[in-house]
MIPAFI-484985 format. One record per residue (C-alpha): residue in three letters; z, y, x; residue number from 1. Coordinates in steps of 0.05 Angstrom, whole numbers. Last residue first. Layout:
<sites>
> ALA, Z, Y, X, NUM;
...
</sites>
This chain:
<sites>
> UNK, -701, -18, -99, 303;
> UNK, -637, 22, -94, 302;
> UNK, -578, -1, -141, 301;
> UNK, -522, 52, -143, 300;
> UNK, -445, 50, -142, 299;
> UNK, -433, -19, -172, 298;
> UNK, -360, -27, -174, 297;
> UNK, -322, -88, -155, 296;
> UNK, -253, -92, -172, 295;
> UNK, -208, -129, -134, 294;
> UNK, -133, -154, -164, 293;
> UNK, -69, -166, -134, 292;
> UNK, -2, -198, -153, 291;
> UNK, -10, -267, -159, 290;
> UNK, -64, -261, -105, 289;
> UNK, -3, -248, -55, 288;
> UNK, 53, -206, -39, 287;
> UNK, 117, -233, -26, 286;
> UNK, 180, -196, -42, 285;
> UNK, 137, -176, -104, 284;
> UNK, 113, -113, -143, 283;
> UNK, 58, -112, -194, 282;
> UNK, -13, -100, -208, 281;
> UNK, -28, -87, -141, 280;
> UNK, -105, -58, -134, 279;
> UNK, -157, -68, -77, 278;
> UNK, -216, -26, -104, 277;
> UNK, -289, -58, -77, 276;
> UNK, -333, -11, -79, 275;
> UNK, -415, -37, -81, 274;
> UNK, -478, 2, -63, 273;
> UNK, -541, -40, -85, 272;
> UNK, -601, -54, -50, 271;
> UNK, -616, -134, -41, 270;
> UNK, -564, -157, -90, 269;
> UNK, -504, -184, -74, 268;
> UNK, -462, -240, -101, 267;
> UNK, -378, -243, -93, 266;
> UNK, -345, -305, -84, 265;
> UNK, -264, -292, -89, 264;
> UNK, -194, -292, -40, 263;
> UNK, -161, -232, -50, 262;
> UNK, -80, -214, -28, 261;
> UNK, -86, -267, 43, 260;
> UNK, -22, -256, 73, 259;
> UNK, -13, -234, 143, 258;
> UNK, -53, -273, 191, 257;
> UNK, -19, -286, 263, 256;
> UNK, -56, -274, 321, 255;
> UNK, -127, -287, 341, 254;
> UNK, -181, -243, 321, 253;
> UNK, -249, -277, 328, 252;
> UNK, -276, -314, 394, 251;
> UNK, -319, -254, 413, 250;
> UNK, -248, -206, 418, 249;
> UNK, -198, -187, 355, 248;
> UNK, -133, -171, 378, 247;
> UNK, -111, -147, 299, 246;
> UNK, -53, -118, 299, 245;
> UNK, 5, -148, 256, 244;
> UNK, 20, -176, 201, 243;
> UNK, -44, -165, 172, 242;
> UNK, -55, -155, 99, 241;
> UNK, -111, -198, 84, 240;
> UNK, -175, -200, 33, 239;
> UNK, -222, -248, 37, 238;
> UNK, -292, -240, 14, 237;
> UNK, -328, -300, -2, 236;
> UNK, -409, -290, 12, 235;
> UNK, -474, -297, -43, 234;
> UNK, -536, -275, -25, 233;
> UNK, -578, -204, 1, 232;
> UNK, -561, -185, 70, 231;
> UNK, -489, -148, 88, 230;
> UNK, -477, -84, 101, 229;
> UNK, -401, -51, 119, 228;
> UNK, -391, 29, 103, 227;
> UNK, -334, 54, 136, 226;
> UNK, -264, 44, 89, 225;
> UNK, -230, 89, 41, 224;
> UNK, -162, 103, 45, 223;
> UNK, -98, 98, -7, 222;
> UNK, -66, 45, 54, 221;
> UNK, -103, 47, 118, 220;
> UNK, -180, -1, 113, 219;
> UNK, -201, -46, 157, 218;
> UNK, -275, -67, 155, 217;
> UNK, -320, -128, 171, 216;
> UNK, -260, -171, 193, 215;
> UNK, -277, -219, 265, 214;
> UNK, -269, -301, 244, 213;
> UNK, -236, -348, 270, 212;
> UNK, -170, -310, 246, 211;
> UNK, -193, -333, 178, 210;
> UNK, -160, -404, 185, 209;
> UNK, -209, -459, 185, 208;
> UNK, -239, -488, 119, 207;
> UNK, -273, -424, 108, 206;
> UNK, -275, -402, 22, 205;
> UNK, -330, -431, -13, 204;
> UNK, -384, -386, -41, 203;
> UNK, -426, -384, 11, 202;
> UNK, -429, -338, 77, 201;
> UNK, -360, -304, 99, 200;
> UNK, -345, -236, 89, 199;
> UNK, -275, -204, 117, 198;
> UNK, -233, -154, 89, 197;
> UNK, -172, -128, 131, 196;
> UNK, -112, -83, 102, 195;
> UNK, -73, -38, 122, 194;
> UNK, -6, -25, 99, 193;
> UNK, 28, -1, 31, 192;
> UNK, 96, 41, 18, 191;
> UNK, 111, -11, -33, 190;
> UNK, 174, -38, 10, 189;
> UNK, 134, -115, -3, 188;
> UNK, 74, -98, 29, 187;
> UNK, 14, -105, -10, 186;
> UNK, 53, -75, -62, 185;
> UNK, 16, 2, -59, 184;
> UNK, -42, -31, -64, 183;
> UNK, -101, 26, -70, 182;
> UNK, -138, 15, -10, 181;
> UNK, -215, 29, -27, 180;
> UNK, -264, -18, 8, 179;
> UNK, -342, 2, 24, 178;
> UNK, -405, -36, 9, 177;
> UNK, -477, -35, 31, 176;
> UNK, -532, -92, 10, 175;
> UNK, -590, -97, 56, 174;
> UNK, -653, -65, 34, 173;
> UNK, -729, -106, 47, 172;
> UNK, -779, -78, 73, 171;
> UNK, -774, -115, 139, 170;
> UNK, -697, -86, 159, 169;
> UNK, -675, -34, 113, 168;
> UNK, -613, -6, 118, 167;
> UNK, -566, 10, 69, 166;
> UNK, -593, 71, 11, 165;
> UNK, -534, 114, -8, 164;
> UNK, -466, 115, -48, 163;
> UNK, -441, 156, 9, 162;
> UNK, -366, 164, -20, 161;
> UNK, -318, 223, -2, 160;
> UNK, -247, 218, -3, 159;
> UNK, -228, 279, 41, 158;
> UNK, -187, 313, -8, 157;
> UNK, -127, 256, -11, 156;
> UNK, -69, 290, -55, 155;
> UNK, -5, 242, -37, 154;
> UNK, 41, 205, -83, 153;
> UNK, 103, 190, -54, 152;
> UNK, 102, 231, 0, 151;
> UNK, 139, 294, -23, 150;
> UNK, 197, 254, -55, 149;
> UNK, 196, 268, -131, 148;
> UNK, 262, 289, -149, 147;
> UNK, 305, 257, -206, 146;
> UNK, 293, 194, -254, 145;
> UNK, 252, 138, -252, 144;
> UNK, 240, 147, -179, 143;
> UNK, 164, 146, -163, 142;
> UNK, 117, 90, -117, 141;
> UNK, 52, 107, -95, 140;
> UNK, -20, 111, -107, 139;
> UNK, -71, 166, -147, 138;
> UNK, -129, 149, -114, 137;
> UNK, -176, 195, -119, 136;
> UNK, -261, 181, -101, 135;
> UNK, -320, 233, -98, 134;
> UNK, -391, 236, -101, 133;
> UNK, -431, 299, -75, 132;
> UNK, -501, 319, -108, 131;
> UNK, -459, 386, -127, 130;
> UNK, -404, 402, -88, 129;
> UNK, -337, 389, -109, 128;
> UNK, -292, 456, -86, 127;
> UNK, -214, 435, -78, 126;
> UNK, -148, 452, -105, 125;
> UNK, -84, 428, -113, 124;
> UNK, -33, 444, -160, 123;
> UNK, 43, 437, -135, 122;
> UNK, 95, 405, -158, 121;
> UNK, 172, 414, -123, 120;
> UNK, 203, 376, -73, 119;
> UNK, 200, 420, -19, 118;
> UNK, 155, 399, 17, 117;
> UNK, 100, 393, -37, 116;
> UNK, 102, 348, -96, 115;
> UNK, 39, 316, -125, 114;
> UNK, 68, 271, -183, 113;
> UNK, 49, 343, -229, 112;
> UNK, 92, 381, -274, 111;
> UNK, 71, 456, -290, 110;
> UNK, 90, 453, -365, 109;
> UNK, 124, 389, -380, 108;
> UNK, 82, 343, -424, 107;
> UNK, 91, 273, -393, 106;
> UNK, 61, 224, -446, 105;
> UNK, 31, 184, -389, 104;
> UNK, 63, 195, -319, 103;
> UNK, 29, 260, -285, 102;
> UNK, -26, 280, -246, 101;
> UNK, -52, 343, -243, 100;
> UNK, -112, 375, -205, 99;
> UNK, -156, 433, -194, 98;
> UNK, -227, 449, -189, 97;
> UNK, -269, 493, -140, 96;
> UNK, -339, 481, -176, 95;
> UNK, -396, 444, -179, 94;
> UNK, -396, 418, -245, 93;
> UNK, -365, 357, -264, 92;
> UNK, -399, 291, -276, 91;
> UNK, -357, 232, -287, 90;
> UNK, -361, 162, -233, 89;
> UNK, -334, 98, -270, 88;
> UNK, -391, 66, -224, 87;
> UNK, -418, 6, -270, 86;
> UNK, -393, 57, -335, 85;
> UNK, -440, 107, -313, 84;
> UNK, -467, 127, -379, 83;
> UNK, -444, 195, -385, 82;
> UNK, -364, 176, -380, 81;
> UNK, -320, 131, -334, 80;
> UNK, -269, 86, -349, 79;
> UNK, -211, 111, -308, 78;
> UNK, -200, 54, -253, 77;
> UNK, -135, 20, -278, 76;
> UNK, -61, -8, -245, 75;
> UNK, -28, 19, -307, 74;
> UNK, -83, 58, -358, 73;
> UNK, -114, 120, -343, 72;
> UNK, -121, 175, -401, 71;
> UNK, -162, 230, -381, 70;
> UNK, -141, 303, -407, 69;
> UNK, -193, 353, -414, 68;
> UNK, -272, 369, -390, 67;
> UNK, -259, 428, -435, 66;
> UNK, -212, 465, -385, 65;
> UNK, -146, 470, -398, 64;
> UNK, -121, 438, -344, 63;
> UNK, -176, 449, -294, 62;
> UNK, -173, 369, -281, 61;
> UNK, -118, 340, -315, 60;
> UNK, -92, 269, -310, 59;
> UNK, -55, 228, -347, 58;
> UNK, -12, 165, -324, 57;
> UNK, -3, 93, -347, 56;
> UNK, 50, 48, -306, 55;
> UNK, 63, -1, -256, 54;
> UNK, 128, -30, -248, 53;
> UNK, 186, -13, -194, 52;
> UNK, 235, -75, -191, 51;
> UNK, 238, -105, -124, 50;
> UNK, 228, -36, -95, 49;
> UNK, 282, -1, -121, 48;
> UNK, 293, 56, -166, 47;
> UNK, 225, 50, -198, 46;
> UNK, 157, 66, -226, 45;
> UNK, 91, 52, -211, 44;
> UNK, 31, 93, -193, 43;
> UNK, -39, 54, -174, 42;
> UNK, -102, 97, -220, 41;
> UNK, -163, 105, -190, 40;
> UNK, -200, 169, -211, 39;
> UNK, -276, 177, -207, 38;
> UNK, -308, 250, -191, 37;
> UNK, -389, 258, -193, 36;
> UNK, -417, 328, -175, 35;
> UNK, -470, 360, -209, 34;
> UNK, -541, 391, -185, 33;
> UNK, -577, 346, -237, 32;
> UNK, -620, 319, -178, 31;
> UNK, -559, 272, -159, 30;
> UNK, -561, 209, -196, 29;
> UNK, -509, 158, -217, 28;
> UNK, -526, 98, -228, 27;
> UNK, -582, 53, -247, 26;
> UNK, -651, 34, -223, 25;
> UNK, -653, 87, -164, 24;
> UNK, -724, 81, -132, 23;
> UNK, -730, 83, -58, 22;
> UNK, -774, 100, -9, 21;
> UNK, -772, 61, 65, 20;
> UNK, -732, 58, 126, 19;
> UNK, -762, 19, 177, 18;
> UNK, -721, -35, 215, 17;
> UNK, -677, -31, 266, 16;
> UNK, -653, -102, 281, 15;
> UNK, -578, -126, 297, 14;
> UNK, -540, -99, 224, 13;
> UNK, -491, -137, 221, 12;
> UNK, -478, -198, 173, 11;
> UNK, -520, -262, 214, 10;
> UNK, -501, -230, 283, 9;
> UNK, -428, -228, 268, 8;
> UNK, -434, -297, 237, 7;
> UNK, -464, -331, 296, 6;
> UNK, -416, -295, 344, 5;
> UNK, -353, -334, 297, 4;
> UNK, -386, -390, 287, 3;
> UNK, -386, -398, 364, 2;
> UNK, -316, -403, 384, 1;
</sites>
């Protein structure tokens, strides 16, 4: 199929352009010689799968430190702090820090939703280096009661975001984006899956199925995604959890689709450094847009 070539060509990169200066008109910065931390939020609770819910949590960085306690909402992004709202990135000093997550009101000394082997919680540690951005996603599913299982909720240190220039092809910046997996219900067990994004030009979603068409990224469940650029304008991104392995080849990536979770228009500027956080808000036996949200973050606007 030839829509399929034509649209590979049209989003990827095909022409090495020259790489110009840039100007940063918002977002974070990294001259201050601090590092920028944001916290995604995707815990829920429950015995069984079919009725687990999503719920608030705090979380501690340096426990007592005087950066404190931040208060994340069910199925949230942590709001951010020192006017990067667009981002929801923090500044924190470079540093080694630790970490705690816990359910929302939770104050029993030393307890944390990251469990080690054994069972038991555990404080992680890790040095954020100044002019570095980082991403946690705090995912999973918890018993109400009892043992945390070691897996449930797993301590990701390598989640390390390139909110960069794209390329620049005739003076002129593509866009750049990356996906963050945070859907614990996009399968049904809420133990996650992969998930394919794919970018389609105009706002309308294809009239074909997407399988016509090859997915920008893929992204593993509580991951981050490569970078994907796109030119400047307006594209529908569709979201699907495959059911099985892609076998994508020149005429797409025939197969059966899983479900599509996100179908929406999104607009981008010529520049700008976009996230995308792929979010269930709640659990269901068949997993869907009714129970999934995409948040699109602005991580820095180059000009």
């Amino acid at each position: 199929m030839k829509r399929s070539r034509i649209l590979t060509g049209t989003l990827l990169l095909a022409t090495i352009g020259t790489l110009t200066a840039c100007s940063d008109s918002i977002g974070p910065g990294d001259s201050d010689g601090m590092a920028r931390i944001r916290i995604i939020n995707s815990v829920f609770v429950g015995d069984d799968p079919s009725t687990a819910a999503p719920v608030a949590i705090d979380y501690l960085i340096d426990s007592s430190s005087t950066l404190g306690q931040l208060d994340i909402p069910a199925h949230a992004i942590w709001s951010g702090a020192d006017g990067e709202e667009e981002s929801r990135y923090r500044t924190i000093p470079d540093a080694i820090h630790s970490f705690v997550a816990r359910i929302a009101g939770d104050t029993t000394p030393n307890n944390s939703l990251y469990r080690n082997e054994s069972m038991l919680p555990y404080l992680p540690r890790q040095r954020l280096v100044g002019g570095m951005y980082y991403t946690i996603v705090v995912a999973g599913v918890i018993p109400s009661e009892g043992m945390i299982p070691a897996e449930a909720v797993i301590w990701y240190n390598q989640n390390v975001d390139d909110p960069f220039p794209g390329p620049s092809i005739n003076g002129v910046y593509q866009a750049r984006f990356k996906v963050i997996n945070a859907a614990p219900f996009a399968d049904a067990s809420g133990e996650g899956t992969s998930l394919q994004f794919y970018v389609t030009p105009g706002a309308t979603p294809p009239a074909g199925p997407i399988t016509a068409y090859r997915p920008m990224v893929t992204v593993g469940y509580r991951g981050l995604s490569p970078y994907g650029h796109v030119n400047a304008g307006t594209y529908t991104i569709t979201v699907v959890a495959p059911i099985q392995p892609p076998r994508c080849g020149r005429d797409g990536c025939p197969g059966a689709p899983g479900p599509i979770l996100i179908q929406q228009p999104v607009t981008f500027a010529s520049g700008e450094v976009r996230s995308f956080v792929i979010q269930s808000t709640a659990a269901s036996d068949t997993p869907g847009p009714s129970n999934h949200i995409m948040v699109s973050l602005i991580d820095k606007r180059h000009q």
